[in-house]
N, C-alpha and C positions, 0 to 999 in steps of 0.2 A: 504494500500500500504506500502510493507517495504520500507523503509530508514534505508542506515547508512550512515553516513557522517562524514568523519576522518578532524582532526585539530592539531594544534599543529605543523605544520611542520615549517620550514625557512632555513636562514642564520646563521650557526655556523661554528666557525674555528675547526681546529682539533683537536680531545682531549677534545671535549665542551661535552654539554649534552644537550639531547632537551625529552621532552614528549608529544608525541601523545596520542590522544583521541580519540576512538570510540564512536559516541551516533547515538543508535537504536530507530527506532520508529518504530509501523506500525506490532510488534511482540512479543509475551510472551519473554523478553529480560532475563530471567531468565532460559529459558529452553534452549538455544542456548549455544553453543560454538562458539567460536571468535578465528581467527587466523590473523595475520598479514604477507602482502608479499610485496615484492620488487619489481621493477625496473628499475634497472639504464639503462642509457643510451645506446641504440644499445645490449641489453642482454636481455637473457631471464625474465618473472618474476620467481622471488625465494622465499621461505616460508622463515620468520624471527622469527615466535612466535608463539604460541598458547596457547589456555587454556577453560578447559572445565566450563560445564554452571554452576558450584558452584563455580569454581575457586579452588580447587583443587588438578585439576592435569593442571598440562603445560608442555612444549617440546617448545624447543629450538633448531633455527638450529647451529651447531658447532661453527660456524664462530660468533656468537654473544654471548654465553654463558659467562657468569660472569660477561658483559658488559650489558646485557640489562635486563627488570626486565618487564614481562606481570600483569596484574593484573585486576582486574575489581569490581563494584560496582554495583550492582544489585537493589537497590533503585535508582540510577541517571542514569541505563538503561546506562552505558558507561565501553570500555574498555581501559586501558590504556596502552601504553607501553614504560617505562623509558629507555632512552638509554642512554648511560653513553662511554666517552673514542672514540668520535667517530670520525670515519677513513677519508677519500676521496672519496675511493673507495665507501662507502656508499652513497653517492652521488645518490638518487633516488626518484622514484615515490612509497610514503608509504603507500598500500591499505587494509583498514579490509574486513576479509570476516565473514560469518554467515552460522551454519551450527545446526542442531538438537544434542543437548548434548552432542556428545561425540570430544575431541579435534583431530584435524587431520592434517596432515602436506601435505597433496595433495591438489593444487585448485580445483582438478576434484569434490573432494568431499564439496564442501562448493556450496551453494544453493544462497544466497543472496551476492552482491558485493557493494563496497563504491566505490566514483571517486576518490580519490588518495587525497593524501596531498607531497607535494614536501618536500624533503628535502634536502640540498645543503650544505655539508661539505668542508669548504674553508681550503687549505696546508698552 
């Protein structure tokens, strides 16, 4: 059975920094790409990250580039994503998805889902 199950989230003020973790089980975690999505409150969810199954290549959505930093460890089966400088508006539900090899920025395309890790960006 896969699992993934995201951590790392909480309470930062603005401008703080927090890093989330992905840890897979239940899957060759080495042959996968990992993406991470959003959502905040009353929105749609939105892609924030990704990165394919070597680590690689990654893509980034706009609104997070320079600030945030994907990455992953293939011995500890986990992916991470540093976020740095961060907003209000951030302010959401942060969920990894799991998808064969190659990095993608559509949920359609990602096969396996984590239940979210909250994160709550206090003004």
């Amino acid at each position: 059975q896969v699992q993934l199950v995201e951590s790392g989230g909480g309470l930062v003020q603005a401008g703080g920094s927090l890093r989330l973790s992905c840890s897979a089980s239940g899957l060759t975690f080495s042959r996968y790409a990992v993406g991470w999505f959003r959502q905040a409150p009353g929105k749609e969810r939105e892609f924030v990250a990704t990165i394919n199954y070597s680590g690689y290549d990654t893509y980034y959505a706009d609104s997070v580039k320079g600030r945030f930093t994907i990455s992953r460890d293939n011995v500890q089966n986990t992916v991470y994503v540093q976020m740095n400088s961060l907003k209000p508006e951030e302010t959401a539900l942060y969920y990894c998805a799991a998808r064969p090899r190659v990095a993608a920025t559509l949920q359609r395309q990602y096969t396996y889902w984590g239940q979210g890790t909250l994160v709550n960006v206090s003004s």
